[in-house]
Steps between C-alpha positions, in 0.01 A plus 500: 500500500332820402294283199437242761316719718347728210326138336320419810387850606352461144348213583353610826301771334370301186429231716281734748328672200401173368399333821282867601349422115422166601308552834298763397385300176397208773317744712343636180327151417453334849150493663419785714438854506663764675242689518300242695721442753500879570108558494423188624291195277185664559606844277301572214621553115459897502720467839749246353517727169562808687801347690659360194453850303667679857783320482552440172454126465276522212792558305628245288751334728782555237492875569462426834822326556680740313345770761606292757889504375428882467529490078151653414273701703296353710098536576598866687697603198840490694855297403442340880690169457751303600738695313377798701600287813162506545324122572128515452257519691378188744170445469471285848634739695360744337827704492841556301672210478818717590370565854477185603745239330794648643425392867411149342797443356746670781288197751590222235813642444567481847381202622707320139765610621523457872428130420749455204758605674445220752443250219781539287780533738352198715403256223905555328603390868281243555542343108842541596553347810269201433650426142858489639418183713242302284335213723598670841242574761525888425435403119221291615367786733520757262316307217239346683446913656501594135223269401261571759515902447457432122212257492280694772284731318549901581206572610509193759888621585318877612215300676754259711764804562162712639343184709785489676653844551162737475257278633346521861451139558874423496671856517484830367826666446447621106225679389251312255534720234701773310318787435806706549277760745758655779344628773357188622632188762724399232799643313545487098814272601288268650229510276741421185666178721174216388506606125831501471566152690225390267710628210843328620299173561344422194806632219755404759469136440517486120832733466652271743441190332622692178835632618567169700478302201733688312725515753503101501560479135772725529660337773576163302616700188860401499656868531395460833680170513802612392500804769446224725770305390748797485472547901268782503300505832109385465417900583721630178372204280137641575548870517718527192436265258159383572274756636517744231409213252246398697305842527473527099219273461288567792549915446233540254307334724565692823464818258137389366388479870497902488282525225260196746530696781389824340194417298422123600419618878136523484390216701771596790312863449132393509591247822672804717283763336816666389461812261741384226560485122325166483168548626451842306547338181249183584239766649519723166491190266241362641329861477598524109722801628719537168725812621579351837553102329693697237761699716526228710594260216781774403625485861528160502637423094749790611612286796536171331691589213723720711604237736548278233751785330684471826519101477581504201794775584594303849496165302736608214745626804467159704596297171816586277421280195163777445690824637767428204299378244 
């Protein structure tokens, strides 16, 4: 157990070293400047010059990714890096990227999990319920639900949910948006209710139609049949023998919807306005902000890989022929 879980904490960190490596080579030779995006396109070279030599990106960008993890000095002369728990500084909000990524993240963080732990619990009982009677109205129901939430875009999903609940012309009872500002008409409970119904809608479907058709398959295996045929009652058959069979397909599944939820929410974000995760890292990519892309990228390899640890952990448990091999 104790190599199990020393391999992939091995992993996570050579896997975020290479993937930090990685994005700031790409940002190193993509189109753009920096520099013009902060002085604008109409800056001359002696201005342009001056803000690389402030800031240190005149430096080859070897040395300055080895700044950036906090192994050489940087332009100041200082060990200010990453490994100084130190994360750069943002050059599009014009700030340390420690003052600001924190509240990011804590919004993302919340609104991921507020809406996973709706989705998980409701898509096992739903797969559940509708794979245990194949071909019954309920199945039928359930599926044809499932289909609709999965093929409707999410940004159309946030634009139906605020027609209809935020919008004057049929009734306002939401607000429109989430900035998460108190002090107004409207409560941070009720701002998070639209993004997070937009959430449930569109990943709702697709773990649904996952854990349903396990639970079918697993239902004609004949285990199942001989529970049947020993007298156990339809409630035992399904509880003991074929639910936790069921589950150890569709779990990886309903465990990659965290790592979704917590860096693939941008377009819920841009249609609410919501200050997440998301939208940070699309604003400082598109603004060639390397320290801000860069953290974030940690953030969210750090989140992946440790959620897949935990599958990996949670699937060994759920299946004895892996646990004992």
């Amino acid at each position: 157990m104790v190599s199990f879980f020393a391999k992939r904490i091995g992993v996570l960190f050579f896997t975020m070293l290479v993937v930090s490596f990685l994005v700031f080579v790409t940002f190193e030779f993509s189109s753009g400047d920096v520099a013009v995006s902060a002085l604008g396109q109409f800056a001359t070279k002696d201005q342009l010059q001056k803000y690389h030599e402030e800031n240190g990106l005149d430096r080859p960008f070897t040395e300055r990714y080895l700044a950036w993890l906090g192994v050489v000095r940087d332009h100041k002369g200082h060990f200010a890096g990453l490994l100084q728990g130190n994360f750069g500084y943002s050059h599009l909000w014009r700030t340390q990227v420690n003052t600001f990524i924190w509240d990011r993240l804590r919004n993302t963080t919340m609104l991921a999990l507020i809406a996973f732990a709706i989705i998980a619990p409701l898509s096992i009982v739903l797969g559940v319920v509708s794979g245990m009677r194949e071909g019954s109205i309920l199945d039928r129901l359930v599926s044809l639900f499932s289909t609709i939430t999965t093929s409707v875009p999410e940004f159309a999903t946030g634009v139906i949910l605020m027609t209809i609940f935020a919008s004057e012309a049929v009734m306002v009872v939401l607000p429109a948006t989430a900035t998460l500002e108190t002090g107004g008409d409207w409560s941070l409970a009720s701002q998070l209710v639209l993004p997070i119904g937009t959430l449930t809608a569109f990943y709702l479907g697709y773990l649904v139609r996952m854990v349903r058709a396990s639970m079918v398959e697993v239902m004609t295996r004949p285990y199942v049949r001989t529970a049947v045929l020993k007298g156990l009652s339809f409630r035992e058959v399904v509880i003991k023998h074929a639910l936790r069979n069921a589950l150890i397909t569709p779990f990886t599944a309903i465990l990659l919807q965290l790592n979704f939820l917590f860096t693939g929410v941008v377009v819920t974000e841009a249609v609410f306005a919501f200050p997440g995760f998301g939208r940070m890292i699309v604003d400082a990519a598109l603004y060639k902000d390397v320290a801000t892309v860069e953290t974030a990228t940690l953030f969210a390899v750090f989140v992946v890989v440790t959620s897949q640890i935990i599958g990996d952990f949670t699937y060994m448990l759920l299946n004895p022929r892996i646990r004992f091999s």
